[in-house]
N, C-alpha and C positions, 0 to 999 in steps of 0.2 A: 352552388350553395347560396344561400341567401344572406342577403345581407343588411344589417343592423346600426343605425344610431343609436346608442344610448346617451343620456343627459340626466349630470348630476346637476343639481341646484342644492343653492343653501348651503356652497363651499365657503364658506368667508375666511378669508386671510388665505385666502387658495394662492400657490405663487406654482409657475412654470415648470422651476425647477424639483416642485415636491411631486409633480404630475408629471416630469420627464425620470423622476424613479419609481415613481407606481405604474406606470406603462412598462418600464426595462423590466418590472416585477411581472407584468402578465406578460408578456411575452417569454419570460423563462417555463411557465407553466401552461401555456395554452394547448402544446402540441396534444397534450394528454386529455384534451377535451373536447380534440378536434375545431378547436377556435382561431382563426388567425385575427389577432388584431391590428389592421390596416395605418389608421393615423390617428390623432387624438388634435383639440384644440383647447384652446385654455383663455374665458376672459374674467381675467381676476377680480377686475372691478366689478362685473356682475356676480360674480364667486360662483361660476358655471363650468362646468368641462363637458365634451361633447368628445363619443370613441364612435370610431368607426370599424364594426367586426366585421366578418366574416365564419358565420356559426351552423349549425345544422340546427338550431333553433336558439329563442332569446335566454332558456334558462343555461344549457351550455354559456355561453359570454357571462351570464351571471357569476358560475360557479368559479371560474377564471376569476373574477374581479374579488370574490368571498376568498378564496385559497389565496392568492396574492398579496391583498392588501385587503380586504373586505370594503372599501368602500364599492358597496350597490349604489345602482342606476336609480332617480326616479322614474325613470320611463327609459321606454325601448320601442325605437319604432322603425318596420321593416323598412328599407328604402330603396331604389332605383334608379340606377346611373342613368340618366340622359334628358 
């Protein structure tokens, strides 16, 4: 299955812990979308977050993120380990 960066920008006042329960949130909903989402990183000072899926496509992870919490990615970019 392929697998996906997304990256929000233009989070300001983004702190760790508001992004370590919007991830616990897509991770309760993922299964039903066939998403797994892998790891997340958070730099607050840029007010960026950065998820790492695993999806059978970008708008599956989308829909996870919209039913969860709605915050959408601006961008989504396929990627590969190595």
């Amino acid at each position: 299955m392929p697998l996906y960066m997304d990256v929000h920008r233009n989070m300001k006042g983004v702190t760790s812990a508001a992004v370590a329960e919007a991830h616990a949130k897509d991770l309760k909903v993922q299964g039903k979308h066939g998403v797994d989402f892998k790891r997340y990183w958070v730099d607050e000072k840029a007010g960026m977050i950065f998820c790492l899926v695993e999806a059978p496509n970008p708008e599956a992870a989308a829909r996870v993120h919209k039913e969860a919490h709605g915050l959408l990615a601006d961008e989504v970019h396929e990627v590969h380990q190595g």
